[in-house]
FITOR-418870 format. One record per residue (C-alpha): residue number from 1; x, y, z; residue in one letter. Coordinates in steps of 0.001 Angstrom, whole numbers, padded with zeros to 6 digits. Layout:
<NUM; <X; Y; Z>; "A">,
...
END
This chain:
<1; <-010350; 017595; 022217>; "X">,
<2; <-007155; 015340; 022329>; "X">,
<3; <-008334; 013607; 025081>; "X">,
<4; <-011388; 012615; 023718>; "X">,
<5; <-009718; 011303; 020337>; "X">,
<6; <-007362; 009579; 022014>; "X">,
<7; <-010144; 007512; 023904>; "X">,
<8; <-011719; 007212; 020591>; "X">,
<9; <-008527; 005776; 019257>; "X">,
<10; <-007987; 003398; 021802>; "X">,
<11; <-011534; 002457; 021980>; "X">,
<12; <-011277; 001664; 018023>; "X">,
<13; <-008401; -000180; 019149>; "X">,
<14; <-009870; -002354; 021839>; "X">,
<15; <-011941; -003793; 019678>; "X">,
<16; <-012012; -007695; 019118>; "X">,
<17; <-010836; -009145; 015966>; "X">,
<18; <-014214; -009402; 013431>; "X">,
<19; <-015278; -012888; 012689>; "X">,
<20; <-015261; -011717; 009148>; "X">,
<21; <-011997; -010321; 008806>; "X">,
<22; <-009403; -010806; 005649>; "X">,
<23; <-007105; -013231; 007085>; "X">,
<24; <-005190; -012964; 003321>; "X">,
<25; <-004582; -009807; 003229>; "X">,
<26; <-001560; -008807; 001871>; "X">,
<27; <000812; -006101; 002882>; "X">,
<28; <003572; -004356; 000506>; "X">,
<29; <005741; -001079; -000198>; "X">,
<30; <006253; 000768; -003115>; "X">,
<31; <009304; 003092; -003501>; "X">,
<32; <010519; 003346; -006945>; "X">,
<33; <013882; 005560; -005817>; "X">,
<34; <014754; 003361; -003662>; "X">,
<35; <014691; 000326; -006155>; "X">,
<36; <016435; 002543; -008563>; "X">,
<37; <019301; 004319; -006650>; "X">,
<38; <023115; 003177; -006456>; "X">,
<39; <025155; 001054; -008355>; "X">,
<40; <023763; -002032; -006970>; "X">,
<41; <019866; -003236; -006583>; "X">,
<42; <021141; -006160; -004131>; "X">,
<43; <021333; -004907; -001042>; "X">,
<44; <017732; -003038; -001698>; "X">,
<45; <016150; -006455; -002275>; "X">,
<46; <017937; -007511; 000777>; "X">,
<47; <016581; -004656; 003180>; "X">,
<48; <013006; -005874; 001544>; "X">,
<49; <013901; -009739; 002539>; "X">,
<50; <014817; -008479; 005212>; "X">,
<51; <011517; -006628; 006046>; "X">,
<52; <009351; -009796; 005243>; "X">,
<53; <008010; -007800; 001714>; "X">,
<54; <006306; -010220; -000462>; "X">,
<55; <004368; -007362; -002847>; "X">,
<56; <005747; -004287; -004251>; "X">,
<57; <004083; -001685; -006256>; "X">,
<58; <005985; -000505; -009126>; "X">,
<59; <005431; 002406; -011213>; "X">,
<60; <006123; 002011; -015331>; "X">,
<61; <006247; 005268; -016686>; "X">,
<62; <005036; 005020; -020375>; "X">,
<63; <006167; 008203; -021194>; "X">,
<64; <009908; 007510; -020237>; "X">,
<65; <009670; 003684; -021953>; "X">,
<66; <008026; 004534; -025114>; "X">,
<67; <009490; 008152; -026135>; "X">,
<68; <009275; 007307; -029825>; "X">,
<69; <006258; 005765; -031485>; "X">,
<70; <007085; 001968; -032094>; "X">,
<71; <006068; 000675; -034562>; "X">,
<72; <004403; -002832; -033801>; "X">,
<73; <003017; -001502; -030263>; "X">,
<74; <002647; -004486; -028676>; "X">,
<75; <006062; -006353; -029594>; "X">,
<76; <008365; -005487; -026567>; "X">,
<77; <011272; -005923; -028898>; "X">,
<78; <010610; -002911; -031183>; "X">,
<79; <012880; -000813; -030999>; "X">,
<80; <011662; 002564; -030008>; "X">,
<81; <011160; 000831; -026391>; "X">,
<82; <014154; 001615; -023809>; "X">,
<83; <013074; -000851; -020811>; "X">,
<84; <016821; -000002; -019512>; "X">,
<85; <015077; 001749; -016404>; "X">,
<86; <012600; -001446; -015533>; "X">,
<87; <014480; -004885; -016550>; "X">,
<88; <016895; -005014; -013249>; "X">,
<89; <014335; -003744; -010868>; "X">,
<90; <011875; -005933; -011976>; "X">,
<91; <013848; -008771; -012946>; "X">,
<92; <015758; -008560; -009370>; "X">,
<93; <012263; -008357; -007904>; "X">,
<94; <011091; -011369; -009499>; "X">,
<95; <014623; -013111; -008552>; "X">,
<96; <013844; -012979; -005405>; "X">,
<97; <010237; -014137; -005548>; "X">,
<98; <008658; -010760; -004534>; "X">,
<99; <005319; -010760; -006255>; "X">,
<100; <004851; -007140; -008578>; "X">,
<101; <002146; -004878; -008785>; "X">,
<102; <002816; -002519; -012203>; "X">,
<103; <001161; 000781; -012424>; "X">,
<104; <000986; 002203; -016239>; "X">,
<105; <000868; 005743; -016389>; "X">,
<106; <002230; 009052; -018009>; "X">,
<107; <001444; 008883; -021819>; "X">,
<108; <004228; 009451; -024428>; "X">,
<109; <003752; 012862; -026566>; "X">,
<110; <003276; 010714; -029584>; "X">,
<111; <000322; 009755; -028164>; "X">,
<112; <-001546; 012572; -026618>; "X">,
<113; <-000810; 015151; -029619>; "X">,
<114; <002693; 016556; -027893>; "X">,
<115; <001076; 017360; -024835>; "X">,
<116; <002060; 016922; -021383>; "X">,
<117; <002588; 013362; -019577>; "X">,
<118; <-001091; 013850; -017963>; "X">,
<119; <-003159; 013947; -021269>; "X">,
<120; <-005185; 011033; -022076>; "X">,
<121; <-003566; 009396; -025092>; "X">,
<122; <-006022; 010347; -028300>; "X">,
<123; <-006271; 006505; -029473>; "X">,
<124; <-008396; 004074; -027545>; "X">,
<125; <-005874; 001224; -027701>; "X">,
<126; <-002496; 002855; -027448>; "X">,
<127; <-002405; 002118; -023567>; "X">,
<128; <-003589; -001113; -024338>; "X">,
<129; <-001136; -001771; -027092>; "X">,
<130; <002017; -001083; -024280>; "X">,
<131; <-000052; -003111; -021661>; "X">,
<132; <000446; -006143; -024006>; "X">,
<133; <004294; -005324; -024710>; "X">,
<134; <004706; -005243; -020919>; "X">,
<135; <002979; -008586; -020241>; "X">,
<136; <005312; -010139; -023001>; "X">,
<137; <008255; -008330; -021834>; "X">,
<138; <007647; -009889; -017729>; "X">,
<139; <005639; -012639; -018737>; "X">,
<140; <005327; -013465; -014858>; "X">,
<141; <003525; -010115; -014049>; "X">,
<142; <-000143; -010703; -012493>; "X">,
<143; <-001410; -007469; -010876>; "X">,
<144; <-001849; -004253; -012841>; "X">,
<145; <-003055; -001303; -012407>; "X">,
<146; <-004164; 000856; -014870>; "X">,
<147; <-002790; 004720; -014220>; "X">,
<148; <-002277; 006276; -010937>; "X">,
<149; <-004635; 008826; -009187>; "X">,
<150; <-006561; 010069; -012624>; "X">,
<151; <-009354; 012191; -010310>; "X">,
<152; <-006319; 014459; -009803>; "X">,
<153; <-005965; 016851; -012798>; "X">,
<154; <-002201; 016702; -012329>; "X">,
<155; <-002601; 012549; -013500>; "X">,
<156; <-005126; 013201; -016040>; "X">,
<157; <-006425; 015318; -018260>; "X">,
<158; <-009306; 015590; -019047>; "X">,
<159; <-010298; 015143; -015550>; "X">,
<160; <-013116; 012714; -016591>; "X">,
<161; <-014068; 009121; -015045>; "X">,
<162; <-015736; 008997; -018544>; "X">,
<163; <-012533; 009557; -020256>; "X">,
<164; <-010732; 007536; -017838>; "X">,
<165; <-012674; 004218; -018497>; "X">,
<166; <-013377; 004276; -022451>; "X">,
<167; <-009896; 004998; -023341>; "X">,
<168; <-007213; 003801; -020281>; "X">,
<169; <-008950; 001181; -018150>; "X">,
<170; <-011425; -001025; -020291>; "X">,
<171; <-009455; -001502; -023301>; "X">,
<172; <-006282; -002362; -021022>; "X">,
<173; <-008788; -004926; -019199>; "X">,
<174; <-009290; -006441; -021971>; "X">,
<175; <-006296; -006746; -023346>; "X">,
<176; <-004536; -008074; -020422>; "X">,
<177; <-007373; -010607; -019875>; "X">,
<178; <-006515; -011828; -023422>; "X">,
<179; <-003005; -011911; -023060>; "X">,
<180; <-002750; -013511; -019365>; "X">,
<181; <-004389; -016331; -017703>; "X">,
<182; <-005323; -015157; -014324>; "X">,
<183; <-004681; -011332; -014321>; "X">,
<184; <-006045; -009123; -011891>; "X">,
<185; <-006494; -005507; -013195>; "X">,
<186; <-007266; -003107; -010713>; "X">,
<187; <-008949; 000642; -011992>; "X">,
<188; <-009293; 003916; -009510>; "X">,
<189; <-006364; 004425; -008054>; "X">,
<190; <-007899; 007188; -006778>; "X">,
<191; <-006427; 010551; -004196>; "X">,
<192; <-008191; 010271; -001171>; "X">,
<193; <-009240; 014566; -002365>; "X">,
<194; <-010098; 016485; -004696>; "X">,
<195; <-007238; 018835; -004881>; "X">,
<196; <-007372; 021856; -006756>; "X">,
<197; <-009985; 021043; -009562>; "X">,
<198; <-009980; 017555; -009223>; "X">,
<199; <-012926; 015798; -008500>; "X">,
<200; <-013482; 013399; -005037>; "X">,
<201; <-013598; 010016; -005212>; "X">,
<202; <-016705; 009321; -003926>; "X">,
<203; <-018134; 010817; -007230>; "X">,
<204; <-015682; 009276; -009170>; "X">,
<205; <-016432; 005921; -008111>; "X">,
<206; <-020281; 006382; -008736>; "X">,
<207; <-019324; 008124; -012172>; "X">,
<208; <-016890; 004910; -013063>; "X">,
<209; <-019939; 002983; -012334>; "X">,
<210; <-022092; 004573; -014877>; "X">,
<211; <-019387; 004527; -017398>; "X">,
<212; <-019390; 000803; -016661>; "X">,
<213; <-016148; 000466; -015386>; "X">,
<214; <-014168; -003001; -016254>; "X">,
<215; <-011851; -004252; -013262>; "X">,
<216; <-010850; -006746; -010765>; "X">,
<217; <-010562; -004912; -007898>; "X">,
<218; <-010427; -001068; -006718>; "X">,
<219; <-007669; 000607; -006083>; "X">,
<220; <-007496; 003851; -003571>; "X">,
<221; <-004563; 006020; -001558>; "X">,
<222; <-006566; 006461; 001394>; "X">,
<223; <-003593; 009187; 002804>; "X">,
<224; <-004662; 010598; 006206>; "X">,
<225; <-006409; 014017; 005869>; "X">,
<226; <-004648; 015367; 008655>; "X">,
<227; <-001842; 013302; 009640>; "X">,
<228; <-001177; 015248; 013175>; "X">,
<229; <-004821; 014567; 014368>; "X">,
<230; <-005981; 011448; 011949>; "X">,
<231; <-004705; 008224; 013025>; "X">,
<232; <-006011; 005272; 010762>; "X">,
<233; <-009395; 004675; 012909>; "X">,
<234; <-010318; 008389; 012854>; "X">,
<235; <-012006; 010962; 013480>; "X">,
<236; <-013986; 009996; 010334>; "X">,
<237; <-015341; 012890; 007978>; "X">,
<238; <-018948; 012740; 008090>; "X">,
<239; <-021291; 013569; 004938>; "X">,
<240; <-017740; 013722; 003339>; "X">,
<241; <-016424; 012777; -000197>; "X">,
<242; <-013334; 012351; 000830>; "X">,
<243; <-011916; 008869; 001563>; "X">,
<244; <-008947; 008427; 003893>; "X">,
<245; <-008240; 005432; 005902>; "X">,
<246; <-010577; 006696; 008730>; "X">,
<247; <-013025; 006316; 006600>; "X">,
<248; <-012644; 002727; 004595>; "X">,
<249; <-016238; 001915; 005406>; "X">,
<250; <-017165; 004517; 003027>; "X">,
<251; <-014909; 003067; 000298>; "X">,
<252; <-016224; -000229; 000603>; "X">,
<253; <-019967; 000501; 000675>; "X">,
<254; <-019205; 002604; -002488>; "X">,
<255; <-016995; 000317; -004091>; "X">,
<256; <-019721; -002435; -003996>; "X">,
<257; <-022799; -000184; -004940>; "X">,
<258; <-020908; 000607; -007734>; "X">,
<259; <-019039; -002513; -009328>; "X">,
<260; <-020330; -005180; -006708>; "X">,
<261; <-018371; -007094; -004390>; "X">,
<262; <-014826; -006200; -005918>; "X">,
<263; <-012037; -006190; -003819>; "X">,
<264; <-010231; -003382; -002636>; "X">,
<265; <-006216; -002663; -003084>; "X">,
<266; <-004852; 000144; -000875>; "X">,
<267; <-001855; 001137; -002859>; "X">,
<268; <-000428; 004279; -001525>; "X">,
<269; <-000090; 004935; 002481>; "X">,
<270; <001722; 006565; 004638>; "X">,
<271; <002703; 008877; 007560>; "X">,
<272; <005916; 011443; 007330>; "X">,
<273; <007922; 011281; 010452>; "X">,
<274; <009327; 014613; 012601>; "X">,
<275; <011434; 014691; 011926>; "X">,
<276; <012279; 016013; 009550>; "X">,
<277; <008498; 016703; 008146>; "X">,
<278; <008161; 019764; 010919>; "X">,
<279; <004643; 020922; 009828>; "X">,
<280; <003055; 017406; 008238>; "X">,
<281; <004929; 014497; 010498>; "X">,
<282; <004163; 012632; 013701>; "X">,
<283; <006598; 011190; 015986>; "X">,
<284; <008391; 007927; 014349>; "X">,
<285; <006704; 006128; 017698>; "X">,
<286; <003066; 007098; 016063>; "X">,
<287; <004567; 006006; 012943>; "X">,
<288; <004912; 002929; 014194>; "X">,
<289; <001810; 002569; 016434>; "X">,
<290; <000112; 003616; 013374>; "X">,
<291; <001772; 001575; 011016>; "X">,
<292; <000735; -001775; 013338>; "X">,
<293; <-002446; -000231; 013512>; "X">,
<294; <-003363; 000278; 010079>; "X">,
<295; <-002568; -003487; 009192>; "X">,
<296; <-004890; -004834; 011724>; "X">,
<297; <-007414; -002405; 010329>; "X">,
<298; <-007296; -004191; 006908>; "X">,
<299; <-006974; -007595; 008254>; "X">,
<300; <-010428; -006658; 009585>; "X">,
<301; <-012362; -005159; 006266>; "X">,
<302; <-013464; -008593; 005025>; "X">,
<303; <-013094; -006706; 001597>; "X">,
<304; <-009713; -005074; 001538>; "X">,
<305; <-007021; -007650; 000081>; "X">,
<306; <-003883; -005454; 000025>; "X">,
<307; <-002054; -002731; 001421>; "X">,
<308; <001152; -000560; 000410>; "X">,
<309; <003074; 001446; 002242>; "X">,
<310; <004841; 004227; 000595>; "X">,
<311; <007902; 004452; 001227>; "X">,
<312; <010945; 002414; 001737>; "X">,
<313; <013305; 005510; 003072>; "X">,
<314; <012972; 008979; 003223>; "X">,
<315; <013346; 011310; 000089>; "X">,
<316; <016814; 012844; 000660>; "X">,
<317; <015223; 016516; -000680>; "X">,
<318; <013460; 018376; 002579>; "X">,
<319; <010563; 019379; 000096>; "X">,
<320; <009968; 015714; -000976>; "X">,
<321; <008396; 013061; 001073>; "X">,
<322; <009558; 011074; 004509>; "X">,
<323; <007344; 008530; 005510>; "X">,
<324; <009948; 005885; 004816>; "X">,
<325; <010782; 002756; 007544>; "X">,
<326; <014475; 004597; 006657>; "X">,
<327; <015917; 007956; 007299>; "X">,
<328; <017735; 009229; 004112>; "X">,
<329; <021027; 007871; 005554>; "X">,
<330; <019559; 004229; 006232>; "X">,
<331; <018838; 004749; 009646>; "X">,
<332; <015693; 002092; 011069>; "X">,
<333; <012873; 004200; 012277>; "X">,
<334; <010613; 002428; 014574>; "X">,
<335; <008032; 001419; 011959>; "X">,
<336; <010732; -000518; 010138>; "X">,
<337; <010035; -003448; 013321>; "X">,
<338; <006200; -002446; 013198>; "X">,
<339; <006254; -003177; 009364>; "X">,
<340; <008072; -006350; 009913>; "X">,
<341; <006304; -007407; 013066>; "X">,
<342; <002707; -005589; 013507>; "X">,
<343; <001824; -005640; 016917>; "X">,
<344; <-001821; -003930; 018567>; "X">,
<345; <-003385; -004203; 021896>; "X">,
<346; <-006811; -005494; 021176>; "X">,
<347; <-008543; -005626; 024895>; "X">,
<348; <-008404; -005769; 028261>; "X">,
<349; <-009749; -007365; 031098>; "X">,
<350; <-008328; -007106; 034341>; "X">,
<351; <-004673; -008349; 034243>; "X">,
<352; <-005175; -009648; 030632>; "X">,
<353; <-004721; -008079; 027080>; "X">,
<354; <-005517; -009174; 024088>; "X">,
<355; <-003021; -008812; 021127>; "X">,
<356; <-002952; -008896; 017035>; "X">,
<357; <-000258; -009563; 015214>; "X">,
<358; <001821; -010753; 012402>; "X">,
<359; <005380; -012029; 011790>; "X">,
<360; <006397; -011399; 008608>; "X">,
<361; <009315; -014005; 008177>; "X">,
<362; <007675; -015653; 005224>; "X">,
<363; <005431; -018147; 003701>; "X">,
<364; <003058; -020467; 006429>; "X">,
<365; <003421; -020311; 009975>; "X">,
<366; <005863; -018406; 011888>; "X">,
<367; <007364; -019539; 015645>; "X">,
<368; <007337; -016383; 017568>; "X">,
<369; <007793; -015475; 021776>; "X">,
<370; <005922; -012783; 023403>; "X">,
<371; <008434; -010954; 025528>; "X">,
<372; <007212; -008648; 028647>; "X">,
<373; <009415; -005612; 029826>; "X">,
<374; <008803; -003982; 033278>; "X">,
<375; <011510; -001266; 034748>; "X">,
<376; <014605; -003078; 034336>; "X">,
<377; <013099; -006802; 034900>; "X">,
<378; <012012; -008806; 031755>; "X">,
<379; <010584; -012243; 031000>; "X">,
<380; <009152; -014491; 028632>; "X">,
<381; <005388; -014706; 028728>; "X">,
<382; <004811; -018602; 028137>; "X">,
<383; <006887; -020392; 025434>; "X">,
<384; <006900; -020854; 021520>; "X">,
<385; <003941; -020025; 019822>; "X">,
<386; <002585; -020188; 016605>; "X">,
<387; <001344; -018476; 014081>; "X">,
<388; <-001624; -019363; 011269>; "X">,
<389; <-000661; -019990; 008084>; "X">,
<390; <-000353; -016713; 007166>; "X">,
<391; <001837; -015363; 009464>; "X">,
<392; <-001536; -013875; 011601>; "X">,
<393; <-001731; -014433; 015460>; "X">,
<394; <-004116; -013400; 017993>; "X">,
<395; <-003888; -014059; 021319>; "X">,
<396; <-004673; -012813; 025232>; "X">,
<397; <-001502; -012892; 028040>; "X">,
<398; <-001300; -011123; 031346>; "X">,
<399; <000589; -008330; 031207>; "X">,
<400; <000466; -004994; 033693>; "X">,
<401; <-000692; -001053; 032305>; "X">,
<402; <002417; 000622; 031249>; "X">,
<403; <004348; -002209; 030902>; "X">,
<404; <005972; -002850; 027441>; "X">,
<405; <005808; -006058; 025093>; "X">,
<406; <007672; -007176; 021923>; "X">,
<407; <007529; -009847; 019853>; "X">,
<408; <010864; -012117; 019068>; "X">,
<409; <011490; -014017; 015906>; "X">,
<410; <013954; -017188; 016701>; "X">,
<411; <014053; -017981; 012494>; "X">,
<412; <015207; -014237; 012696>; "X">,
<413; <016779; -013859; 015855>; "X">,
<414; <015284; -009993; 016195>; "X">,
<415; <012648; -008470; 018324>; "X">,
<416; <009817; -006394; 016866>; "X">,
<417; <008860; -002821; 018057>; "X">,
<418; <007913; -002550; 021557>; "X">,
<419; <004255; -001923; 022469>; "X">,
<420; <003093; -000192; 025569>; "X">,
<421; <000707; -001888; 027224>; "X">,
<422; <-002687; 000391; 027637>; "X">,
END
């Protein structure tokens, strides 16, 4: 059985690039602690320079912002709003030109009748209302999403897509539209599962539909099923409901039966690492293979425009989650080079393989040298190359089974993480 998925992997792999791949595809992190821990943001934004991170997702926690009712909703300067936790982060974000994607979620007990953070607010508008105080607040926010995983009964109560779309996403559409030229709103964000008494999002997305859903684009957490068996290109769950990223064809045929020819945002991903993760992690050399891997996969769904990795480092509790690019004590795992320089073996023919990549050292195109390991001899395989405008490269070099390749950076002066050649 592991043989024959790892042949299925690689033969996934092997694959040529698709003529109708998403050559602007975007890739990103979210990791709210991260942002938020220590005395200092700096040297966070610096480990994101660093990392080539032009997009970040960022939670906004309405709940924790709005704790009293204001009383002119939609003026940022009333003064039951506390934006003490958000201003820095996102200011320092937008300091260092790293676009924002905001996620508004977790509504206020003033709202909801003093219930708990995951009760739809009563009022149609109230989300709306602190939609508009956020856009006037960071007038240079663009992306939005509108709550975070509401087929999960833990997110939202009532668990309804119904519910969901008359009284969080539409009238915050709106809203936004009105307020900002050229907002994208994105609506889903849906768990790749059920859970317990949740509901899939395949029937979501066809129930969203029927409400007549309002949005820009689709947003999913396509987390692996089983992340010890399930690399990004499968096995893929047949007649399933479930939607990980082995199975992205599914989201996009239902995505555009449903709301048409939307994009698609993938704003939650992620594999733990073992360790520490003993029962849920892979290897951090999967990690990274997988972490390469899962980029290329987007840059080849024609429809898929962005991707987020969760998380910057590792949760320093055992119980919470460690699929950072950073152990808890800053440590660089492997996939911290595979973030910042994806690299996949795309073919081979005789003594010639094909690779993907991208360097990550920012905007237009990147110089980059493709360097070949073997036992203790190493060269340079031609000279400076280029990349397109986007930082994408694709190209074939002779290089030997089991020998190892990496990518170097001179604006950077680093390698990226080293491949083994298949």
């Amino acid at each position: 059985m592991r043989l024959a998925l790892a042949a299925a992997v690689v033969a996934a792999l092997l694959l040529p690039v698709a003529a109708g791949a998403s050559p602007y595809a975007r890739y990103g992190v979210q990791d709210d602690a991260y942002l938020g821990s220590g005395p200092s943001l700096e040297p966070s934004l610096q480990t994101l320079d660093e990392l080539g991170v032009g997009l970040v997702r960022y939670m906004l926690n309405w709940r924790q912002i709005a704790p009293v009712k204001p009383r002119h909703q939609t003026n940022p300067g009333d003064k039951a709003y506390d934006w003490s936790s958000t201003d820095a982060i996102l200011g320092g974000l937008h300091a260092h030109g790293i676009q924002v994607l905001v996620t508004l979620y977790r509504a206020p007990a003033w709202a909801n009748g003093g219930k708990g953070s995951n009760v739809a607010p009563t009022g149609k508008y109230a989300l709306a209302d602190f939609a508009v105080a956020v856009a006037k607040r960071y007038p240079w926010l663009r992306l939005w999403e509108i709550w975070n995983e509401p087929n999960l009964q833990s997110f939202l109560k009532p668990n309804s897509p119904q519910v969901y779309v008359q009284r969080l996403l539409n009238p915050a559409y709106a809203e936004l539209h009105a307020a900002i030229p050229g907002a994208k709103v994105a609506g889903g964000v849906t768990a790749p599962r059920a859970g317990s008494a949740g509901i899939a999002p395949v029937p979501w997305i066809r129930e969203m539909g029927d409400a007549r859903a309002k949005l820009d684009a689709y947003a999913h957490n396509p987390y692996p099923g089983r992340p010890q068996s399930e690399t990004p290109w499968g096995p893929k769950c047949v007649n399933c409901q479930n939607i990980t990223m082995a199975d992205l064809e599914r989201l996009e045929r239902e995505v555009a039966h449903a709301f048409g020819h939307k994009p698609i945002w993938l704003t939650e991903y992620g594999y733990q690492t073992n360790p520490p993760d003993i029962y849920l992690g892979v290897s951090p050399q999967k990690q990274a293979a997988y972490v390469s891997s899962a980029a290329m996969r987007v840059f080849k769904a024609p429809s898929v425009a962005m991707l987020i990795f969760f998380m910057v480092r590792d949760d320093p509790d055992p119980a919470g989650w460690q699929s950072g690019f950073l152990t808890e004590d800053g440590t660089k795992k492997p996939s911290y080079a595979a973030f910042r320089f994806p690299l996949v073996q795309t073919s081979r023919r005789g003594g010639h393989m094909g690779l993907w990549g991208q360097v990550r050292s920012g905007p237009g195109k990147q110089p980059y040298r493709v360097r070949l390991e073997e036992d203790d001899e190493a060269s340079w395989i031609g000279g400076t190359r280029w990349t397109d405008e986007n930082g994408f490269f694709s190209i074939t070099v002779a290089a030997p089974p089991g020998s190892r390749v990496r990518i170097w950076s001179p604006r950077d002066a680093v390698y990226g993480y080293e491949l083994i050649v298949r």
